[in-house]
N, C-alpha and C positions, 0 to 999 in steps of 0.2 A: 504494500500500500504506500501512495507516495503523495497523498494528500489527505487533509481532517477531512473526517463528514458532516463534524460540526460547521467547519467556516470556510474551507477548501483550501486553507493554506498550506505550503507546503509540511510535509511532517519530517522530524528528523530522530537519531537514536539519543537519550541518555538518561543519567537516573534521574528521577523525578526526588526532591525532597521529602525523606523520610522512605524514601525508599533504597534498595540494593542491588537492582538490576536495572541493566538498560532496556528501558522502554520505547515504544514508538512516542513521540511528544510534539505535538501541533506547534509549529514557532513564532504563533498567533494566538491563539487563545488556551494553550497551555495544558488542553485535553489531550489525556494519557489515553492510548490503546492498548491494553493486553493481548499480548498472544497466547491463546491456550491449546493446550492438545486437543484434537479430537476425538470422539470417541466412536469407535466400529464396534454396532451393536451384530453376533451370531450365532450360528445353533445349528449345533450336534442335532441332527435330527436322527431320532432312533427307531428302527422297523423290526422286530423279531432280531435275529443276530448279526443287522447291516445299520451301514450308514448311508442316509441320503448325502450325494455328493452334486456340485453342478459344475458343469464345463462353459467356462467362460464368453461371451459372445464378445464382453467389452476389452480395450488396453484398460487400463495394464493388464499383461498376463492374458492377452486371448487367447483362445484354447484351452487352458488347463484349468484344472481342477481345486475344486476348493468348499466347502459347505457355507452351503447362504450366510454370510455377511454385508454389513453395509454401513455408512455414517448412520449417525441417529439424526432425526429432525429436531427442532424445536418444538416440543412441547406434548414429545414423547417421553417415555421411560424405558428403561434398557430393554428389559422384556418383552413391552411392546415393540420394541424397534426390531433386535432379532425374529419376532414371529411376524411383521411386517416384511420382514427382507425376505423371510422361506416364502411368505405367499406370494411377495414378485418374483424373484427369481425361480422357482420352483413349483408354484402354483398351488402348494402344499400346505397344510391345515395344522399346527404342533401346538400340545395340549402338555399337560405337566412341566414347564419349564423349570430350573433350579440352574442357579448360578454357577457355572462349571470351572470355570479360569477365567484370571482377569491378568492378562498380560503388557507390562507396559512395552514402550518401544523409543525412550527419549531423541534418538537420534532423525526417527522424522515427524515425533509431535502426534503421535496414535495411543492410544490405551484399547485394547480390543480385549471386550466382554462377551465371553463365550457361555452361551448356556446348552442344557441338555433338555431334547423335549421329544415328546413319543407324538409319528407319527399318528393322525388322526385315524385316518382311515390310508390304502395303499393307493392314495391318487394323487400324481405326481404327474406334470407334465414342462417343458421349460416356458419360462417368464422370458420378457423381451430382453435380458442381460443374460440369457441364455442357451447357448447352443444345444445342449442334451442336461438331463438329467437323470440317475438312476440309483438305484440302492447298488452297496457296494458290503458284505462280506469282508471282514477285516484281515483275511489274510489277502483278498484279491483289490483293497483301498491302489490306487493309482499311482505308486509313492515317489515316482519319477517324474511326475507327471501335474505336482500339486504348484497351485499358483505361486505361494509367498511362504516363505521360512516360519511364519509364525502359524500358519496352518498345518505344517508338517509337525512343528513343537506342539500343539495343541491334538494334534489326530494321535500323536507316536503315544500322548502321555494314554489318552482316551483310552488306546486298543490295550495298552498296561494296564489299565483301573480295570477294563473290562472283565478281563482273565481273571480278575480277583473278587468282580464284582462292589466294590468299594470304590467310590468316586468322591474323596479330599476333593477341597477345593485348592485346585493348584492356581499359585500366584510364582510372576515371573515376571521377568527384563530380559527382554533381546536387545542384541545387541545389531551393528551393522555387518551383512552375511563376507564372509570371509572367500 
């Protein structure tokens, strides 16, 4: 951003008084902008002993794999946002949601909230951010093939809890993929 929305003057970086970090700061009417992380609301969708998974129609990452996630809106809640995202991308209905991981990612400003939710019923078909979608068996998940590092972190922990049947809430920081 390179001008206030308050008064259009131009904006520049520095600490604001009383504060410790550099801020975005109007060089006219002295209104401060924070930049906050975003947040990627998603969901584990769960069918008998698979996961619903979707293949990407959009960049980033078209083509590959990844279970419905997405920003949250304004003036949703995380839950609602993940069962929002299954039903555009995936067309799909998920009921029992529970907070599964909340993984940060400081280096590009995402925190992704992952939950677990049983498919409603077996009807699934792709949303317009979508190429295909299908239930996937956790030994045949796509794991060459998945969109972003933090889905592969979030799927690998899943198919572990699964086998033991005990789902911790896992919390974590990735970092930038090497």
């Amino acid at each position: 951003m390179k001008f206030c929305p308050q008064c259009a003057a131009p904006l520049g970086r520095k600490i604001p008084p009383g504060d410790h970090l550099q801020r975005l700061v109007c060089d006219l009417c002295e209104t401060i902008l924070y930049e906050n992380p975003k947040i990627v609301a998603g969901c584990i969708v769960e069918w008998e002993d698979s996961v619903l998974l979707c293949r990407r129609a959009i960049d980033p990452r078209m083509g590959f794999w990844t279970f419905p996630a997405g920003f949250m809106e304004l003036g949703e809640g995380t839950e609602e946002a993940a069962c929002r995202e299954t039903l555009e991308e995936a067309q799909a209905i998920v009921q029992a949601c529970q907070l599964y991981a909340v993984v940060s990612m400081p280096h590009i400003g995402q925190v992704y909230m992952v939950f677990r939710g049983q498919l409603a019923a077996p009807d699934y078909r792709p949303g317009p951010e979508s190429l295909e979608v299908d239930l996937f068996v956790h030994d045949r998940i796509p794991w060459d093939s998945l969109a972003f590092p933090v889905i592969r972190d979030v799927l690998a922990r899943y198919v572990s809890d699964a086998r033991t049947g005990v789902f911790p809430l896992y919390v974590a920081s990735l970092g930038p993929s090497k």
